[in-house]
C-alpha positions as CSV (number, residue, x, y, z in Angstrom):
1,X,-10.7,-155.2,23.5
2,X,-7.5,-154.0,22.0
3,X,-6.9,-153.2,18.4
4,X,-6.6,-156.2,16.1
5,X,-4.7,-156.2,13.2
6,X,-7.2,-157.6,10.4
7,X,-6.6,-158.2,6.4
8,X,-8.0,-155.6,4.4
9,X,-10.8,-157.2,3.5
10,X,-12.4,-156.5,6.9
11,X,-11.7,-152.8,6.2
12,X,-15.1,-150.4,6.2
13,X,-17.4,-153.0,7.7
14,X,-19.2,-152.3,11.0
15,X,-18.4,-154.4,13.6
16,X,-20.1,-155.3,16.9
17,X,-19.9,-157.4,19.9
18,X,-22.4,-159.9,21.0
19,X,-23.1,-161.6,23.9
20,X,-22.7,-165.4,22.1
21,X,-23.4,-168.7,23.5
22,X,-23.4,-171.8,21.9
23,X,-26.4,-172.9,23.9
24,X,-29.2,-171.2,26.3
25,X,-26.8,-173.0,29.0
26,X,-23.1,-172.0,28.1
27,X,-21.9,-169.2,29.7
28,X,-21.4,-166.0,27.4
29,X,-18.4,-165.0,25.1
30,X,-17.6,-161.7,23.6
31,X,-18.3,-162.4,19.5
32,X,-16.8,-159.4,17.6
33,X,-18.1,-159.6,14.0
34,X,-20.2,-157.4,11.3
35,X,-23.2,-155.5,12.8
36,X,-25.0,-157.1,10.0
37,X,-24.5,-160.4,10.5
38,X,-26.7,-160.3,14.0
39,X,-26.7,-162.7,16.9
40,X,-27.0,-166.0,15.1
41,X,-24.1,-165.6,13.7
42,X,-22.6,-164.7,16.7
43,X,-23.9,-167.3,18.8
44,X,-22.3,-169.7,15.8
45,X,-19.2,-168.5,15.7
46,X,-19.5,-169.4,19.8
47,X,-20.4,-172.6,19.3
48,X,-17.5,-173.2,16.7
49,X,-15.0,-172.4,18.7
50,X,-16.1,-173.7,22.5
51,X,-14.1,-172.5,25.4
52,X,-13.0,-168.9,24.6
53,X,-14.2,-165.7,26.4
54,X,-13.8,-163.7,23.8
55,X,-13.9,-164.0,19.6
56,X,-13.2,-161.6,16.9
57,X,-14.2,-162.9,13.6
58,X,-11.1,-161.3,12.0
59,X,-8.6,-163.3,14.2
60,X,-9.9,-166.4,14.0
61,X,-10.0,-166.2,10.9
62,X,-6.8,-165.7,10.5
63,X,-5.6,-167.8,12.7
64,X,-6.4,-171.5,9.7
65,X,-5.8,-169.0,6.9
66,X,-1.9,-168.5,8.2
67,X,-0.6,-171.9,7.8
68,X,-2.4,-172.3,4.7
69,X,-1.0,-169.2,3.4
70,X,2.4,-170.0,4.3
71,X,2.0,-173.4,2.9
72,X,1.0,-172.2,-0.4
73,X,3.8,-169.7,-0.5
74,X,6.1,-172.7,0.0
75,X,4.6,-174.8,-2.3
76,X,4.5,-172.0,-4.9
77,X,0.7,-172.7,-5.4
78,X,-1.3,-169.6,-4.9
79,X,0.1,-166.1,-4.3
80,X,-3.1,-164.4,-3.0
81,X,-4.8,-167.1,-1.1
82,X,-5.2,-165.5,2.4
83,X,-6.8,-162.6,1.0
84,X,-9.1,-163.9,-1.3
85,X,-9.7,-166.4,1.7
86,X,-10.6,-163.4,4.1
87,X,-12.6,-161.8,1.0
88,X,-14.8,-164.6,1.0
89,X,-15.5,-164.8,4.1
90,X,-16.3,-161.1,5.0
91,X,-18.7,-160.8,2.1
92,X,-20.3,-163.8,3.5
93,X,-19.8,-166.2,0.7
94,X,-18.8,-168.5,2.0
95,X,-17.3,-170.7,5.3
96,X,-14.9,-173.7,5.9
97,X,-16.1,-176.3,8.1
98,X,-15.7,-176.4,11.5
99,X,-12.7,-178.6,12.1
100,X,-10.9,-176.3,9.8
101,X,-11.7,-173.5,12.1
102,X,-10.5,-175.6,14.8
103,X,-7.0,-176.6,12.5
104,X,-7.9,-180.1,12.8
105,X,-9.1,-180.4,9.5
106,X,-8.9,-184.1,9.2
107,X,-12.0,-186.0,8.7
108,X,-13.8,-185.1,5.5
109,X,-13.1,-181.1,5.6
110,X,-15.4,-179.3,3.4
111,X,-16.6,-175.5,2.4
112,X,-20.5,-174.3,2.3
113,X,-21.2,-171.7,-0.1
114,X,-24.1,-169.0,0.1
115,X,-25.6,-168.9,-3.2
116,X,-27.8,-165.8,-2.3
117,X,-24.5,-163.7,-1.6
118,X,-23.7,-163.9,-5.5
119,X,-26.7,-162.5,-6.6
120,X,-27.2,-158.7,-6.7
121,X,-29.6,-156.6,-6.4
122,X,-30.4,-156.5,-10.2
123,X,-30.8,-160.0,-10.2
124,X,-27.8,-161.3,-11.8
125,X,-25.9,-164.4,-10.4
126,X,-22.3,-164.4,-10.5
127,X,-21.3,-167.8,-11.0
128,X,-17.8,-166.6,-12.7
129,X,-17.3,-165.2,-8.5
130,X,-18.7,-168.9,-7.3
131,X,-16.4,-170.8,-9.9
132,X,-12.8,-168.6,-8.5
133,X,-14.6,-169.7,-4.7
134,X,-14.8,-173.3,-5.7
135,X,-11.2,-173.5,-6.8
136,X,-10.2,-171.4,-3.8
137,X,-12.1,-173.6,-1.3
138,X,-10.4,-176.8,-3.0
139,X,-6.9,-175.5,-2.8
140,X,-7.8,-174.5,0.7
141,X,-8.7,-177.7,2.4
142,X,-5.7,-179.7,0.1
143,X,-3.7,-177.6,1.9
144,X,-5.3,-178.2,5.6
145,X,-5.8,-181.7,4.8
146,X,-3.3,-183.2,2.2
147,X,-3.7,-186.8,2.9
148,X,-8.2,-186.5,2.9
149,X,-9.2,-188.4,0.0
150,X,-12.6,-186.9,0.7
151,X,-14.2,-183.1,0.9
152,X,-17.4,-182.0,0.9
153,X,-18.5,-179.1,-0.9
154,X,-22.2,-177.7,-0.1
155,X,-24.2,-175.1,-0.4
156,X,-26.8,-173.3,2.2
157,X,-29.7,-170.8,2.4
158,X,-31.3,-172.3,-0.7
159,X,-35.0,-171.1,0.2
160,X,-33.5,-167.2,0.4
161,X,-31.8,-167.5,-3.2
162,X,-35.6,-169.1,-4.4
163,X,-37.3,-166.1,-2.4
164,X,-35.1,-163.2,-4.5
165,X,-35.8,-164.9,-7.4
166,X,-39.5,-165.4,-6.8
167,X,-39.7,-169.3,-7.2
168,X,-41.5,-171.4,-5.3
169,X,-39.5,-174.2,-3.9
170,X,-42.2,-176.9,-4.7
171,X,-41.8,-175.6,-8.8
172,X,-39.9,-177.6,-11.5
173,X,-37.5,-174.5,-11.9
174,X,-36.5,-174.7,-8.1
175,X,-35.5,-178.6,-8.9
176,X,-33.5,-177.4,-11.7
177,X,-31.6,-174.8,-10.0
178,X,-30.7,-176.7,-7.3
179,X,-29.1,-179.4,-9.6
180,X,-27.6,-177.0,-11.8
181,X,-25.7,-175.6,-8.5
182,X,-24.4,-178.6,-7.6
183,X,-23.1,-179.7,-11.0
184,X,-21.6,-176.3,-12.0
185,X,-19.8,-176.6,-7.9
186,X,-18.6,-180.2,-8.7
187,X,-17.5,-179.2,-12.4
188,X,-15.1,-176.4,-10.7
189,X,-14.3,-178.4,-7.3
190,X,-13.3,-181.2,-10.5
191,X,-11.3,-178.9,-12.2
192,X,-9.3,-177.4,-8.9
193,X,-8.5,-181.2,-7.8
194,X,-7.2,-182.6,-11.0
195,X,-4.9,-179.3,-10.9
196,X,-3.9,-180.8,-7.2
197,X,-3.1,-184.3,-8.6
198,X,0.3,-186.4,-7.7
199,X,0.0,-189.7,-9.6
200,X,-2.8,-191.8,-10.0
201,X,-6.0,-190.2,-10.0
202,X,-9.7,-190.6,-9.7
203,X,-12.0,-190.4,-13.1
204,X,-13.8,-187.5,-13.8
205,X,-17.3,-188.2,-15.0
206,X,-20.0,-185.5,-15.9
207,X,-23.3,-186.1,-14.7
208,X,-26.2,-184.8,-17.0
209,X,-27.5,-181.5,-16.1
210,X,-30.7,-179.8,-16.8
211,X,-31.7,-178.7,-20.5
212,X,-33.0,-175.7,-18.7
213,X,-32.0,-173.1,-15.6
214,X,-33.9,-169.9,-14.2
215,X,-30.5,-168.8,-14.4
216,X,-29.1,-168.9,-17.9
217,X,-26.0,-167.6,-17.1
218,X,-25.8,-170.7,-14.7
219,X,-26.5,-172.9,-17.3
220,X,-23.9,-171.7,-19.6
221,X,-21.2,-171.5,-17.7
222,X,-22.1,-174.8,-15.4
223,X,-21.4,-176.7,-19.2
224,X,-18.4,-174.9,-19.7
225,X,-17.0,-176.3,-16.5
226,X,-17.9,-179.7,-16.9
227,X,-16.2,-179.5,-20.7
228,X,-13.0,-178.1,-19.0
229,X,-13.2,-181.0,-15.9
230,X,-13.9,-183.5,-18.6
231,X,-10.5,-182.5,-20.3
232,X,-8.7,-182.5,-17.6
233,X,-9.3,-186.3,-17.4
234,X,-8.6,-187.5,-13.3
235,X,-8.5,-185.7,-9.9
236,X,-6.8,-186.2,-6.8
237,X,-9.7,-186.5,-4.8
238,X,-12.3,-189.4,-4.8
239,X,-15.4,-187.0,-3.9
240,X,-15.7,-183.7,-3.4
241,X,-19.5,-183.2,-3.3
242,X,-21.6,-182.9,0.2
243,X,-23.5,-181.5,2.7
244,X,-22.2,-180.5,6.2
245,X,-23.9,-181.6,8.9
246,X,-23.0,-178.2,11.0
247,X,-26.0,-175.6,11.6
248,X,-22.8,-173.4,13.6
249,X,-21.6,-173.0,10.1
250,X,-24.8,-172.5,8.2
251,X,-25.5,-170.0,10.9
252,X,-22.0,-168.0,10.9
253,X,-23.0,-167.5,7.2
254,X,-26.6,-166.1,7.7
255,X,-28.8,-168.8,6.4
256,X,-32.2,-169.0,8.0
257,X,-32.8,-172.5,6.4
258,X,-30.1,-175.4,6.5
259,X,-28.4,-176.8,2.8
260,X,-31.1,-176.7,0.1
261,X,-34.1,-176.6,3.2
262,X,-37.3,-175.1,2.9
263,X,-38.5,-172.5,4.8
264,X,-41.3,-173.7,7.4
265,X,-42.6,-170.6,8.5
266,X,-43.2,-166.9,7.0
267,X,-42.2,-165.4,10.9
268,X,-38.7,-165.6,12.0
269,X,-38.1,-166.4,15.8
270,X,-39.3,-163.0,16.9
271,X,-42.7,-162.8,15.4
272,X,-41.9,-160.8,12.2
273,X,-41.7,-161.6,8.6
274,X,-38.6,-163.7,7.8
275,X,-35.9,-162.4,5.4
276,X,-36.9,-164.9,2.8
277,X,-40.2,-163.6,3.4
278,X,-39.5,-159.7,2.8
279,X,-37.4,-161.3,-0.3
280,X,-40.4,-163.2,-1.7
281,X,-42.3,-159.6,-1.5
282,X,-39.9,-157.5,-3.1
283,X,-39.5,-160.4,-5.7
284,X,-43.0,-160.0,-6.3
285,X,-43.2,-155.9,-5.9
286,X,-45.6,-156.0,-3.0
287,X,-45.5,-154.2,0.2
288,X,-45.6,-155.5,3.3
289,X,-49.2,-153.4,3.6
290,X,-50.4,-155.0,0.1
291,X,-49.4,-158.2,0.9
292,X,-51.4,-158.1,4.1
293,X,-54.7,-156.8,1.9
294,X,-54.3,-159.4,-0.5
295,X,-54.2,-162.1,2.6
296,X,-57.4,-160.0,3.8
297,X,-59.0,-161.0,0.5
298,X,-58.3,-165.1,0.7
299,X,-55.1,-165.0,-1.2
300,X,-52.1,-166.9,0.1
301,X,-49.3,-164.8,-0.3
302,X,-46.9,-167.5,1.4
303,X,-47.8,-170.9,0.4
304,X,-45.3,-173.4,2.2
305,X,-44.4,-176.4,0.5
306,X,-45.2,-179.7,1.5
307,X,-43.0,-182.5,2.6
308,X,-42.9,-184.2,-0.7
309,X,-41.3,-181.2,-2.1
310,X,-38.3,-181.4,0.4
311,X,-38.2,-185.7,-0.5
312,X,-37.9,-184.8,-4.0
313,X,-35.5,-181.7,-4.1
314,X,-33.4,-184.6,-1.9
315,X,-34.2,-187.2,-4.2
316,X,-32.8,-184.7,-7.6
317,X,-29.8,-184.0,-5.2
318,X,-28.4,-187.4,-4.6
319,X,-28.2,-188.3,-8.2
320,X,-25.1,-185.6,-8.0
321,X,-24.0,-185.6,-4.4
322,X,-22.9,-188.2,-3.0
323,X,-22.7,-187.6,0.9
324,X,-26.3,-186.7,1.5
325,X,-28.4,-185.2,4.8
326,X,-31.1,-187.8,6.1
327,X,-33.9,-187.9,3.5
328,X,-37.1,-185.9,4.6
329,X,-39.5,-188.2,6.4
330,X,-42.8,-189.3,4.4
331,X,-45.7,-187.1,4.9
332,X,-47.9,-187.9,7.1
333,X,-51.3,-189.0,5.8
334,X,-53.7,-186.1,6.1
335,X,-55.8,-186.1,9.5
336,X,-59.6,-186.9,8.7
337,X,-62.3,-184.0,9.6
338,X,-64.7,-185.6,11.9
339,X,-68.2,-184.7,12.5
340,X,-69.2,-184.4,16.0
341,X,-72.8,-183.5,17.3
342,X,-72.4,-181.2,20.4
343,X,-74.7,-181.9,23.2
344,X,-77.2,-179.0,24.3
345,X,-76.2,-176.8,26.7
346,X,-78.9,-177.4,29.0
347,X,-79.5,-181.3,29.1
348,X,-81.6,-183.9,30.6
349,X,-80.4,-187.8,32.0
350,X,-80.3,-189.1,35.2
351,X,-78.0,-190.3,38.0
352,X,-78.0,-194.0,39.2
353,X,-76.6,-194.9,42.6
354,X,-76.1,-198.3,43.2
355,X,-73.2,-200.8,45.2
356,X,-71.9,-203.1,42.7
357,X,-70.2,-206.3,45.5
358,X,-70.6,-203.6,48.0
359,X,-68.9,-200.7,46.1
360,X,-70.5,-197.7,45.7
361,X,-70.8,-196.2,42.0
362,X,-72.4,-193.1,40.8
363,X,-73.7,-193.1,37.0
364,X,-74.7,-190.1,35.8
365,X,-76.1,-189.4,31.7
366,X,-76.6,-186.6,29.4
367,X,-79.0,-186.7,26.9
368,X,-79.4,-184.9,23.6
369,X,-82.8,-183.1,23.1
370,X,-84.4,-186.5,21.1
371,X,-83.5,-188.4,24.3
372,X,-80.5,-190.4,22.6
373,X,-77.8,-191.1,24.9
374,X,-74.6,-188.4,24.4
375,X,-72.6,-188.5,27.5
376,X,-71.4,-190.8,30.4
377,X,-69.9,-190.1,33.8
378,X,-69.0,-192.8,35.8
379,X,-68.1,-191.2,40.3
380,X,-66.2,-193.8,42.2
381,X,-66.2,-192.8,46.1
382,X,-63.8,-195.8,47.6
383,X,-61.6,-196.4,44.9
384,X,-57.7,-195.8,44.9
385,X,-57.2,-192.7,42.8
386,X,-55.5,-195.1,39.8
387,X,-58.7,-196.6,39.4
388,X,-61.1,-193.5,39.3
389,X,-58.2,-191.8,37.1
390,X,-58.5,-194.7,34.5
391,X,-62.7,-194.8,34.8
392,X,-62.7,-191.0,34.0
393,X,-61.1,-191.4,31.2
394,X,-62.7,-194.2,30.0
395,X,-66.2,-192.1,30.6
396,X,-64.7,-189.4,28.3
397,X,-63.9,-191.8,25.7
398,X,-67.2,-193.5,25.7
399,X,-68.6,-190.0,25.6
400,X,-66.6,-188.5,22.2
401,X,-67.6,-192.0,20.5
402,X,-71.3,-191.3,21.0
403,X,-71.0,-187.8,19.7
404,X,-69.2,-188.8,16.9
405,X,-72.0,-191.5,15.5
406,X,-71.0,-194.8,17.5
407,X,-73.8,-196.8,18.3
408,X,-74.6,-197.6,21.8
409,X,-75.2,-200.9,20.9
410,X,-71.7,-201.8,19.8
411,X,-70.7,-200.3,23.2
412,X,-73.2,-202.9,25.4
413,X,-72.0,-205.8,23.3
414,X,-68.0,-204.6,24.1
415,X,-68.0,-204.6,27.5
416,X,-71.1,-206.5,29.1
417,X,-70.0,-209.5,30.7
418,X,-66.1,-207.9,31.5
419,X,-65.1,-210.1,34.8
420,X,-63.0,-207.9,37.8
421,X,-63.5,-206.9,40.7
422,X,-65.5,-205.5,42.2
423,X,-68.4,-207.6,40.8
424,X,-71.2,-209.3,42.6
425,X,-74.4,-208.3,43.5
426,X,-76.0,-205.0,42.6
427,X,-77.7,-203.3,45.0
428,X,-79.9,-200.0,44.5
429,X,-81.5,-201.0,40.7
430,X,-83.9,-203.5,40.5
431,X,-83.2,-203.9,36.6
432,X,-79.9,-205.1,37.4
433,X,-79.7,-207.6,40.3
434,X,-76.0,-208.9,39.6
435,X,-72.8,-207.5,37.5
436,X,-69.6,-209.3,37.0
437,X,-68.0,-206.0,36.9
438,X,-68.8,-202.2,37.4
439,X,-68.3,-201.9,33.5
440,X,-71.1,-204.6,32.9
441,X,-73.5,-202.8,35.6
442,X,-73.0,-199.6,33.5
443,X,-73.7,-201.0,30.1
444,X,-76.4,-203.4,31.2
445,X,-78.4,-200.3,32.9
446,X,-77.7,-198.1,29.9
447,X,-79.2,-201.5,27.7
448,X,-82.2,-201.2,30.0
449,X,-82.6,-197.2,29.4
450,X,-81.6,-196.4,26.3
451,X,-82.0,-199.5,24.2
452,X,-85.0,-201.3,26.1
453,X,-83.1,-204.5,26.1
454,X,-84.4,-206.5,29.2
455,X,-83.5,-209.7,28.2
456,X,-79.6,-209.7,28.3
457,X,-78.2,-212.9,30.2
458,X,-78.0,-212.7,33.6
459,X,-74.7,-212.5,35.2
460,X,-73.0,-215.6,36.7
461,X,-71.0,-214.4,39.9
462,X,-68.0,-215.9,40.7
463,X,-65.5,-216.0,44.4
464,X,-63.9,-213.0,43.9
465,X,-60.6,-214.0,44.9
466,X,-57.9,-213.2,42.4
467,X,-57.1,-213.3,38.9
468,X,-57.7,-216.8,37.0
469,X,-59.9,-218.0,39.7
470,X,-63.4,-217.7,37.9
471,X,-66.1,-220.5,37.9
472,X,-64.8,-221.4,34.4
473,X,-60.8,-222.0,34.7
474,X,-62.1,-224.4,38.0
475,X,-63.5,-226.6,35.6
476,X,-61.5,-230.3,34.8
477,X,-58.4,-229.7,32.7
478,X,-58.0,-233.1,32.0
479,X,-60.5,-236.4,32.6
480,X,-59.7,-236.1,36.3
481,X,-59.3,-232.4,38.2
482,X,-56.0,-231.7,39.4
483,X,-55.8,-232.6,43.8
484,X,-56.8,-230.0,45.8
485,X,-54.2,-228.0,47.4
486,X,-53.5,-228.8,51.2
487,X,-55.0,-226.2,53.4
488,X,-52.6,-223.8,54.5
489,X,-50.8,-224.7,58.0
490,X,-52.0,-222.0,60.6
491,X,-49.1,-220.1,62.1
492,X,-48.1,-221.4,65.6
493,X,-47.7,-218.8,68.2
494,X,-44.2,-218.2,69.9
495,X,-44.2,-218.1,73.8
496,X,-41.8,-216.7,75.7
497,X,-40.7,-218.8,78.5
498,X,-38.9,-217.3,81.3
């Protein structure tokens, strides 16, 4: 590839190319970006920009940060904006959404922000950095998209930032955070608009934040803002709050976990521990080797949070935000342990062969070592392969309910008497002479067997012709019976006659 002229900003960091594709069945492109950044990136800056072979993050880049460089140079609005723009992005703070990428940034443009990027490795959150990105990113997409009443400021990765500050995402002082993010965002994003405003504007209102925040730097300087958006009294836009809808983006800036997300697994997609994962450790000063003792010992060193945790860091959210992701789905009721009593591995019963209307059926039992009943096979030899399929299942089903504690009983009652065909009489088992289906045979031989009941109604057998044609539905409808039909007027031959 030949040498690319880049801001400075991209100076000193190790590049790479990847082999990108927006899906597993796009053809590859050439992704130039930071070593670091890896192949999810890469693949996302693919799938941002469809339809080139090849991609340097630098370049396309700067390819929406020119015209809104030269616009802001002819507006007199911002001096440095297309470096600090390139700054942002390099040091993975932060992203545009995709249609600014593409320079078609109508449509609700927006920014996501990567809160874990501001903290350092001591620990210390620079929101003073995220306030100058906020006001940046507004400026930004006024430029791009001057006639938007709308943008959408978000922020991603929110699982990682929990993980380095060793807080589980299910805790009160995860819910805080997260609000405290997005007020201190919209406080700024206020302040930047109202300093955009021609004419009439908008209303600024503060929500109410937290009284506390893991991060009390956060929480200072999130109440400054809103006092200094609350002066300013109006803004040009009508909302600037929301979540993007765009994993390419979340993935061009690193995040393992979508907008405020959690994580549902400790393994990333390779089988190892996950960033947030490592994080969480080093949060807690454990090894990877005394992490895996303690789990040894019965200690959960990764306890994922349940659904209701999600629905309620949503629920917090939308109280601030007002264009939302879909709410997390109700958990689903916990699945019931049930008992079942395995059947010996050596077991008695019997096989029956009988014809049932001149079918033949094999039933075969299993027996537990008390002689109660445990298992059922049903062997059809003339059947289509539908039928059979459907009887072999219903054997299996039969079978798990009497190894889970249903009583034969409330099996002969079901399904005695069913009416199809083949019914008629049974021949090969004295104790049943007739059956008005092969279901009834089974359950009145395994009555006979098994529960010693000999004295279940005999079974009335009708024509088998077709459906609705049993002895009962012949019977008068009214005080007179319907005419018989007219028999059916044989067919007369054709002769040829020469």
């Amino acid at each position: 590839m030949a040498q690319i002229r880049t801001d400075k900003s991209w100076h000193g960091i190790k590049l790479a190319t990847f082999e990108a594709a927006a899906d597993p069945d796009a053809p590859f492109v050439l992704a130039t970006l930071p070593a670091a950044w890896g192949q999810r990136a890469a693949d996302g800056l693919a799938a941002i920009l469809p339809g080139k072979r090849m991609l340097h993050i630098a370049e396309a880049a700067e390819s929406w940060i020119a015209p809104l460089a030269a616009r802001a140079k002819a507006a007199g609005i911002e001096d440095g904006l297309a470096a600090r723009l390139h700054a942002m992005l390099a040091t993975h703070r932060a992203s545009p959404s995709a249609n600014v990428w593409r320079k078609r940034a109508a449509g609700q443009p927006g920014f996501v922000f990567n809160p874990a990027a501001y903290l350092d490795e001591a620990g210390v959150f620079d929101s003073v950095a995220l306030g100058r990105d906020v006001r940046l990113a507004v400026t930004a997409l006024t430029l791009a998209a001057p006639s938007e009443p709308r943008l959408r400021l978000g922020f991603t990765n929110f699982n990682l930032l929990l993980a380095r500050l060793g807080l589980a995402y299910d805790s009160a002082e995860a819910q805080d955070l997260a609000v405290m993010l997005a007020g201190f965002i919209g406080a700024e994003a206020d302040t930047a608009s109202a300093r955009m405003l021609n004419g009439a504007g908008h209303k600024i209102t503060t929500p109410k934040l937290p009284e506390t925040c893991p991060l009390p730097g956060l929480l200072a300087d999130a109440r400054a803002a809103q006092t200094e958006a609350a002066q300013a009294g109006a803004r040009r836009h009508e909302t600037l709050l929301g979540f993007l809808n765009e994993p390419e983006i979340e993935a061009l800036l690193g995040a393992a976990q979508v907008n405020f997300a959690p994580a549902l697994s400790a393994l990333d997609a390779d089988g190892k521990l996950a960033d947030w994962a490592l994080q969480s450790l080093a949060a807690r000063g454990l090894t990877a080797e005394g992490a895996l003792a303690r789990m040894v010992g019965g200690e959960e060193i990764f306890p994922l949070p349940r659904t209701a945790a999600h629905a309620a860091m949503h629920d917090a959210l939308a109280e601030l935000v007002p264009v939302m992701p879909a709410r997390p789905a109700a958990p689903l009721a916990p699945r019931h342990e049930s008992t079942r009593e395995t059947l010996p591995a050596r077991r008695s019963g019997y096989t029956q062969k009988v014809a049932v209307g001149g079918h033949k059926l094999f039933l075969s039992t299993g027996e537990y070592k008390d002689g109660r009943l445990g298992e059922i096979f049903i062997a059809l030899h003339k059947e289509g392969s539908a039928f059979r399929g459907l009887m072999d299942a219903f054997a299996i089903s039969v079978s798990i309910g009497l190894q889970h504690g249903v009583n034969l009983a409330d099996y002969v009652e079901a399904f005695t008497f069913t009416r199809f065909g083949p019914a008629g009489v049974v021949e090969g088992d004295p104790a049943v002479p007739a059956a008005t289906s092969m279901l009834d045979y089974v359950f009145r031989n395994l009555a006979v067997n098994y529960l010693g009941q000999t004295n279940l109604a005999q079974a009335s057998i009708d024509e088998a012709d077709s459906v609705g044609e049993g002895a009962a539905e012949r019977a008068p409808l009214l005080p007179l019976d319907l005419p018989a039909p007219a028999p059916r007027e044989r067919r007369r031959n054709l002769k040829l006659v020469s």
